[in-house]
C-alpha positions as CSV (number, residue, x, y, z in Angstrom):
1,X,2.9,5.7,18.6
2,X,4.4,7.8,15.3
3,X,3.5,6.3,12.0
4,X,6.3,6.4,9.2
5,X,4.6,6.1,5.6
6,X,7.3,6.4,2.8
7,X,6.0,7.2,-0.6
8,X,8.0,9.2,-2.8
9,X,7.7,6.4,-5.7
10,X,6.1,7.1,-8.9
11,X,5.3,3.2,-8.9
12,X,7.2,2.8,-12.7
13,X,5.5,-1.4,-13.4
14,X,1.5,0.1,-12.4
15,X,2.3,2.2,-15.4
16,X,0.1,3.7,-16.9
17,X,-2.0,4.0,-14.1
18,X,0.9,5.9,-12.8
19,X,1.4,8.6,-14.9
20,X,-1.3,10.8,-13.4
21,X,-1.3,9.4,-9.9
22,X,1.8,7.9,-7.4
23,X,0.7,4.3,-6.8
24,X,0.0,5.0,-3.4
25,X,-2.9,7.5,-4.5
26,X,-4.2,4.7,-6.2
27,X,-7.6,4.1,-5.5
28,X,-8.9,0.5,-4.8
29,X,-12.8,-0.3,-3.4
30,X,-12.9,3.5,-3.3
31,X,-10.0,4.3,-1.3
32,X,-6.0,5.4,-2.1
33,X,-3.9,2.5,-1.3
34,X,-2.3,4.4,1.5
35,X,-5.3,5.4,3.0
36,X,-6.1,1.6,3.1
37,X,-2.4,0.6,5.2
38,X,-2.7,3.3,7.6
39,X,-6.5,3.2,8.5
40,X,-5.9,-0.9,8.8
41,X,-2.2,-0.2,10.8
42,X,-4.5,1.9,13.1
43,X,-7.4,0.0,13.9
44,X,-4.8,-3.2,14.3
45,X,-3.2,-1.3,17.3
46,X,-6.0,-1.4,19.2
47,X,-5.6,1.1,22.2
48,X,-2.2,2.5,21.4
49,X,-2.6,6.2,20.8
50,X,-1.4,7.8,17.3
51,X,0.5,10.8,17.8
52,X,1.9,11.7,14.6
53,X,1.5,10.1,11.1
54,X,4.4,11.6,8.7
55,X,3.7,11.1,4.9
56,X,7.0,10.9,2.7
57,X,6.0,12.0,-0.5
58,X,7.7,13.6,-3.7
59,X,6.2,16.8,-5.2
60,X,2.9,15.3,-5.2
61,X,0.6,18.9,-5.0
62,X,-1.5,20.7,-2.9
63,X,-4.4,18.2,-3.1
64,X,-2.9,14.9,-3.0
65,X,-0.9,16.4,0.4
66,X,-4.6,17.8,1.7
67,X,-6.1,14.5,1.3
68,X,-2.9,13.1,3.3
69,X,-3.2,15.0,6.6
70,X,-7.2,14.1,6.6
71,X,-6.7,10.7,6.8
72,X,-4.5,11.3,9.8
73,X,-6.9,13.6,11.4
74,X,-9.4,11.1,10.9
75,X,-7.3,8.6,13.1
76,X,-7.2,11.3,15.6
77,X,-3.2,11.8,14.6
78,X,-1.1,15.0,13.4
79,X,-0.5,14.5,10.0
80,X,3.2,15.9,8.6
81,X,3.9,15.9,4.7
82,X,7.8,15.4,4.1
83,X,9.4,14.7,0.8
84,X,12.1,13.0,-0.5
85,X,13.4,14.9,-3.4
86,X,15.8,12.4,-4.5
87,X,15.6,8.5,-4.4
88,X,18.4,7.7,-2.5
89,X,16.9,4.0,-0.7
90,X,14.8,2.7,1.8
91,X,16.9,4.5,5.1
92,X,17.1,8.1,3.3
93,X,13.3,8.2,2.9
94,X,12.5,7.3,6.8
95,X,15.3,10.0,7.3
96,X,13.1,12.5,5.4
97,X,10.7,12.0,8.3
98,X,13.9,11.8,11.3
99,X,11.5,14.2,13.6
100,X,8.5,11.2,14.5
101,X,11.9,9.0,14.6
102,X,11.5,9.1,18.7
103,X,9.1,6.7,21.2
104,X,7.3,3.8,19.7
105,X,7.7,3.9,15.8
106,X,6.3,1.8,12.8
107,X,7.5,2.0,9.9
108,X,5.2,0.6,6.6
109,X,6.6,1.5,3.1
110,X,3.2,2.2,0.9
111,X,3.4,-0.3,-1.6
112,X,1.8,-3.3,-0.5
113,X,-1.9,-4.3,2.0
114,X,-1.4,-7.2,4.2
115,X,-3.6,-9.3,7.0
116,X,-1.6,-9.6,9.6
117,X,-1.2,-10.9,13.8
118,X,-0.3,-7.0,14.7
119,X,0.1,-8.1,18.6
120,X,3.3,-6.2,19.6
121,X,6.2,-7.9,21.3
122,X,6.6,-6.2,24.6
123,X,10.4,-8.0,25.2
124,X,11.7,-7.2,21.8
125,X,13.4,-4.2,20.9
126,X,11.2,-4.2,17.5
127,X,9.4,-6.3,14.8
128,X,9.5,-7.4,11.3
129,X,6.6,-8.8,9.7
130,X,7.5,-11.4,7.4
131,X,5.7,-13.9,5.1
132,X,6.9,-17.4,4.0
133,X,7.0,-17.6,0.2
134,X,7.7,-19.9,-2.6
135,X,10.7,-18.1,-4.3
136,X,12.6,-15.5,-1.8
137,X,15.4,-14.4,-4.9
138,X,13.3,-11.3,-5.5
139,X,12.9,-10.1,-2.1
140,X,14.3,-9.0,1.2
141,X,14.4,-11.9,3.6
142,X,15.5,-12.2,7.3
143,X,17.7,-15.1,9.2
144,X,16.2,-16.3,12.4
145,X,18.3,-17.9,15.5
146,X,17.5,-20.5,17.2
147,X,15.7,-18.3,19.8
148,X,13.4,-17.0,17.0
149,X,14.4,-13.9,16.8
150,X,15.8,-12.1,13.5
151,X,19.9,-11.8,13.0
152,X,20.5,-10.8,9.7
153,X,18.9,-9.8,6.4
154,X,19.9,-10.4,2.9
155,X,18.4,-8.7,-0.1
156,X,17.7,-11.1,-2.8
157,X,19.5,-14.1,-2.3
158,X,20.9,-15.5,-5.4
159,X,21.3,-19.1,-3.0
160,X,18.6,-19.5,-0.6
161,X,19.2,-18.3,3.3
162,X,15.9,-18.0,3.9
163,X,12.2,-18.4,2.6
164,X,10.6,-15.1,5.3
165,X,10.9,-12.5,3.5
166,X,10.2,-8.6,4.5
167,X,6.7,-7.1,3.6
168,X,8.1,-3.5,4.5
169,X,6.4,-2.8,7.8
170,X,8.7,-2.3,10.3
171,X,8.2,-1.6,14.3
172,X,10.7,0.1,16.6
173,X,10.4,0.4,20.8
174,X,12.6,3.3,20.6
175,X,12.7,5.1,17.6
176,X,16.0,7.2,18.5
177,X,17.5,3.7,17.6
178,X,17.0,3.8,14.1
179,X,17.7,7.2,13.7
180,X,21.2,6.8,15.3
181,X,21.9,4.4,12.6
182,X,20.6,5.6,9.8
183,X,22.1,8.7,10.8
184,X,25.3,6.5,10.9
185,X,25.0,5.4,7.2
186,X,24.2,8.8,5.8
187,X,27.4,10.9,7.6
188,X,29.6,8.0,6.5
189,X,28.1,7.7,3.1
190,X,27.7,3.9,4.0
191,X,25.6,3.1,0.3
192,X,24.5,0.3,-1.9
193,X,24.3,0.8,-5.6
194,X,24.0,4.4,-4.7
195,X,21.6,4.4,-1.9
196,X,21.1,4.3,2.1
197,X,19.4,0.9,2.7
198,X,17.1,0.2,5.6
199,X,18.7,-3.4,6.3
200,X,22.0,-2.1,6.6
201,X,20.8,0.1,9.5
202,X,19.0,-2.9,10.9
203,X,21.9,-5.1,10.9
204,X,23.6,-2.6,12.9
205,X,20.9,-2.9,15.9
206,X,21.1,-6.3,15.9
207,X,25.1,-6.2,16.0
208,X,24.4,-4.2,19.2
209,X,22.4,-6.9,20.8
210,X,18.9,-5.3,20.1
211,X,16.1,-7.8,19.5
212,X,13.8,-8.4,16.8
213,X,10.9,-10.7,16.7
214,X,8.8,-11.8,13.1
215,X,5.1,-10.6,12.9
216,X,3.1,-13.4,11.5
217,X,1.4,-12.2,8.3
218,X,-1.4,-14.1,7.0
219,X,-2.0,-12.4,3.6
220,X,0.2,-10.1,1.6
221,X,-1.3,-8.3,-1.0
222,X,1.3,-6.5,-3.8
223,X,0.3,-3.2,-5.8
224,X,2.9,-3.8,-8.1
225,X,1.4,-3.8,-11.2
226,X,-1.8,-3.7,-13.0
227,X,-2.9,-7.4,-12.9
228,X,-1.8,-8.1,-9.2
229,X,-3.5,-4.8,-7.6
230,X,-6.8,-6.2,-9.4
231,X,-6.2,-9.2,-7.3
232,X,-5.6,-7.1,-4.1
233,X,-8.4,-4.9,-5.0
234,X,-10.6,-8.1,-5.3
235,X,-9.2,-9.5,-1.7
236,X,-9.9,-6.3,-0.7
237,X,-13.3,-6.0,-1.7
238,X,-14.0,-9.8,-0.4
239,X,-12.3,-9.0,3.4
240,X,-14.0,-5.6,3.3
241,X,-17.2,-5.6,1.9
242,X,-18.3,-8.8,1.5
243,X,-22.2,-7.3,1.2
244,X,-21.2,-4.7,-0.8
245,X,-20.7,-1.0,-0.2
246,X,-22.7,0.8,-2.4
247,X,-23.2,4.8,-1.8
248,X,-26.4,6.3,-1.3
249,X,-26.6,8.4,-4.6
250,X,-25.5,5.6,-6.9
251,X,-28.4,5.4,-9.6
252,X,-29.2,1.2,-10.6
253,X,-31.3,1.6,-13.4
254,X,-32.6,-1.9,-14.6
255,X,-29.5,-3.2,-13.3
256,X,-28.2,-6.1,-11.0
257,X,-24.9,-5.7,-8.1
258,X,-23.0,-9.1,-7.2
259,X,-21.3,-9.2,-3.9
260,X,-18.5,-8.1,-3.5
261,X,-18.7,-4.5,-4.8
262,X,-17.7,-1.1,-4.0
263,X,-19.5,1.8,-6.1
264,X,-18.8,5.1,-5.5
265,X,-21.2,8.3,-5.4
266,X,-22.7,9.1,-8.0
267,X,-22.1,6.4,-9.8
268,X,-24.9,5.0,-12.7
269,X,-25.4,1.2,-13.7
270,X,-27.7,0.9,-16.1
271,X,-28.9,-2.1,-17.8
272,X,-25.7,-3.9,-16.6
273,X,-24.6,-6.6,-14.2
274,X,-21.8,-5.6,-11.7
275,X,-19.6,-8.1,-9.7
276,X,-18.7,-9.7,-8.1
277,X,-15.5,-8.2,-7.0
278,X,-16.2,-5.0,-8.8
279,X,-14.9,-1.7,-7.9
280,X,-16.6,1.3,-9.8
281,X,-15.5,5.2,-8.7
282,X,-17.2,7.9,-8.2
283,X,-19.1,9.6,-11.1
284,X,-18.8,7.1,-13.2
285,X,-20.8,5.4,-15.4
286,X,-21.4,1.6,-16.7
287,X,-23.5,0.8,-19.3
288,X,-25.1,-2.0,-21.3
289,X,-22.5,-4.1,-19.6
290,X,-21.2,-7.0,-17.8
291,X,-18.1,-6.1,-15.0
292,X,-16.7,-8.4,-12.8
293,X,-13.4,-8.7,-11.2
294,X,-12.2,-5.5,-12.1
295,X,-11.4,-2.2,-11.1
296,X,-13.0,1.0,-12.5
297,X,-11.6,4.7,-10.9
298,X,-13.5,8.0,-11.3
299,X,-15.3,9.5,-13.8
300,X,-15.3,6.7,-16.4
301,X,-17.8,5.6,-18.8
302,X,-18.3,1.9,-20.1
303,X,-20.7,0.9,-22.4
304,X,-21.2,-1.9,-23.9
305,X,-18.2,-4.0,-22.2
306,X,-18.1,-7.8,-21.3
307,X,-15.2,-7.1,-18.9
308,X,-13.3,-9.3,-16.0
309,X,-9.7,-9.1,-14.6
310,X,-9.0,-5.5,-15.9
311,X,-8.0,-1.7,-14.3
312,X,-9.4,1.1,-15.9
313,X,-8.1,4.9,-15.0
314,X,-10.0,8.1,-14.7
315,X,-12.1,9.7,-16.9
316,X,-12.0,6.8,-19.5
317,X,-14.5,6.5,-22.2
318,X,-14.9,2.9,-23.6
319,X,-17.4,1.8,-26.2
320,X,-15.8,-0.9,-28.0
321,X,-15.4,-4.6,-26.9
322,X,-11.9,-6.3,-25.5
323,X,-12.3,-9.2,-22.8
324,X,-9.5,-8.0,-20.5
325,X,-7.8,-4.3,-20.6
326,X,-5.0,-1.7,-18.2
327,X,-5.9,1.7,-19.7
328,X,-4.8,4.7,-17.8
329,X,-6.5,7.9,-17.3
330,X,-8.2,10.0,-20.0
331,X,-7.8,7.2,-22.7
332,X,-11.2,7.5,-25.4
333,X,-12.0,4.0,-27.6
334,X,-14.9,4.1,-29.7
């Protein structure tokens, strides 16, 4: 099995948590938000091998694209950086990473978590997984036949076709299939609003007969901006570590930890009550406070907070008193 992740976004709505970091990089319960999809993509396949996990990135650095391939090593995969220099849609960024296009494929964009039934359809020619909401106009949906199995996909219906809409993880028997027609699109420049889609190369598989069943997803947690990827780091936190996960170099000093909670190492709580569903980073420090559903990252120092439902970035230094805050990295208030 080959492992697709495309990245390249600068995640523009999580700004300005995004102006230091790509929104995948984002760290939630301790961990980037990649890191997150592929270590739960692997342990979901059970006994399925990972052969190769192919990271499609911008120009993210040295270090972010380090970090990368040790996640895959960690699954026991070869990790590949490739990099989509220009955003030209969904297709052109899988195309970036055409070489793990081959065998058993899956395909999961990098911008949202998910609990999902990952049991593999062994008489399909592929999957989508799919969840059932409320209002499909803003999304990516699919059209099922009376066989259950999906026949066409519509981006954004302005009347409704269909209430399943695509969470962005994709599976493919044969991944030469989707790199015959995506390969298609791209030598005849076949583009929407100036970009190679991915449903316009899965229309054409299913115009040639090949099948794809739903995946049932039971939870489908967004990253798309600050307030909902407190929420996801919260369900995270509760699915996760419902005891808490609390490194062994953490100093609580006078201090009390409400499960759920992820602190990070070297991390100090003094004379403070943490959680539940708090996430605190690495090295930072929380002080004289009260933090609950909310995300902290690195290096950051609160003091004297009352704080619920907020994102704080890196190195942050907060001594004054708001109820609810998104403050990116290296922000000072006294």
């Amino acid at each position: 099995m080959n492992i697709i992740i495309p990245m390249a976004g600068r995640g523009k709505r999580l700004r300005p948590h995004t102006l230091t970091v790509p929104k995948p990089l984002v760290k939630i319960a301790g961990k980037p938000i990649v890191q997150h999809l592929v270590e739960d993509i692997a342990r979901l396949l059970n006994d399925e091998p990972l052969e190769k996990i192919v990271f499609v990135t911008g120009q993210f650095g040295e270090e972010v694209e380090n970090h990368l391939l040790e996640v895959a090593k960690s699954l026991g995969a070869q990790g590949k950086i490739a990099y989509q220099d220009e955003a030209l849609g969904t297709a052109h960024a899988i195309w970036c990473a055409k070489e793990a296009l081959k065998g058993k494929t899956i395909v999961a964009f990098a911008d949202t978590l998910f609990k999902a039934d990952f049991q593999l359809d062994p008489n399909a020619d592929g999957m989508l997984w799919v969840k059932q909401i409320d209002d499909p106009s803003s999304f990516g949906v699919v059209k099922l036949n009376d066989n259950g199995h999906i026949v066409d996909f519509v981006e954004k219906p302005k009347e409704f076709v269909s209430d399943l809409a695509m969470i962005g993880c994709y599976y493919f028997k044969e991944g030469r299939d989707l790199y015959a027609e995506i390969e298609y699109l791209i030598e005849n420049e076949v583009m929407k609003g100036g970009e190679y889609q991915l449903p316009d190369a899965l229309r054409r598989l299913t115009e040639k007969n090949k099948t794809f069943s739903p995946g049932k997803v039971d939870e489908w947690m967004d990253c798309g901006n600050a307030a909902v990827t407190v929420e996801t780091s919260n369900r995270v936190l509760d699915l996760k570590y419902p005891n808490s996960e609390i490194a062994s170099d953490v100093e609580l000093i006078n201090s009390t930890v409400i499960a759920p909670c992820y602190i990070g190492s070297k991390a100090k709580i003094i004379n403070s009550v943490v959680g539940p569903n708090a996430s605190i980073g690495s090295d930072s420090t929380i002080e004289d406070s009260r933090i609950s559903h909310s995300l902290v990252q690195d290096h950051s120092h609160l003091k004297g907070q009352s704080m619920a439902q907020s994102m704080i970035g890196s190195f942050v230094k907060l001594e004054t008193k708001p109820a609810k805050m998104s403050l990116g990295d290296y922000n000072e208030i006294r």
